[in-house]
N, C-alpha and C positions, 0 to 999 in steps of 0.2 A: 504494500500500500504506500510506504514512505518513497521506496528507489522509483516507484513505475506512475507516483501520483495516481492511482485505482481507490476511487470508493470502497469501503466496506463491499456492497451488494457487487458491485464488478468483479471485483479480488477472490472473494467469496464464491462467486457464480462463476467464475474459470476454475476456480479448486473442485467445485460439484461436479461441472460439467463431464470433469476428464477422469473426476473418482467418486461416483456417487455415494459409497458409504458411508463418505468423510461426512461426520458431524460434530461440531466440535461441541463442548461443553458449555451447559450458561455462564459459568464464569469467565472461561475466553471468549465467549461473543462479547459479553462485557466489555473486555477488555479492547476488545478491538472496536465496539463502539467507542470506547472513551478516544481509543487512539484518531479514530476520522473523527471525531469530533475536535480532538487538537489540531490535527491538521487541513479541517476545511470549515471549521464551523459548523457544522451537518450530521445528521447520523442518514442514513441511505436506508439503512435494515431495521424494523424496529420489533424484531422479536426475540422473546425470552430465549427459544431453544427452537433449532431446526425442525419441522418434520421428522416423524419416526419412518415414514415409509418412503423410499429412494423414491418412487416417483412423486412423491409431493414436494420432494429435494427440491427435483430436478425442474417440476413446475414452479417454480416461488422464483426461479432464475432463467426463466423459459425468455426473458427478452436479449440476455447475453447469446450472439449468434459462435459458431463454431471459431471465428479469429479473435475473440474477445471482447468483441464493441460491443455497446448497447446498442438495442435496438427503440428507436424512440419514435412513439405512434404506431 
């Protein structure tokens, strides 16, 4: 998020995308909220804990396309 300037939700949704069992913990979502928040003013992602089921992972991040942009509209 810090080297590549990537929101939370961006950063987040290329890590799903390419491994969808990755879930991290609510205390590291946390964490990484506080951190886009220091560095953009913003939180992007606003929940407690991931989805338990890969495909509702993988739908929460369904606007990130296959080279990593967002897709916007």
């Amino acid at each position: 998020m810090t080297r590549h300037r990537l929101s939370l939700k961006h950063a987040l949704g290329l890590v799903v995308r390419l491994r969808p069992s990755v879930s991290p913990n609510a205390g590291f979502l946390a964490q990484l909220r506080d951190l886009e928040k220091d560095l953009f003013g913003r939180v992007t992602l606003e929940v407690e804990a991931l989805p338990r089921r890969k495909e509702d992972r993988l739908a929460l991040f369904e606007e990130v396309d296959e080279d990593g942009q967002m897709n916007v509209g």
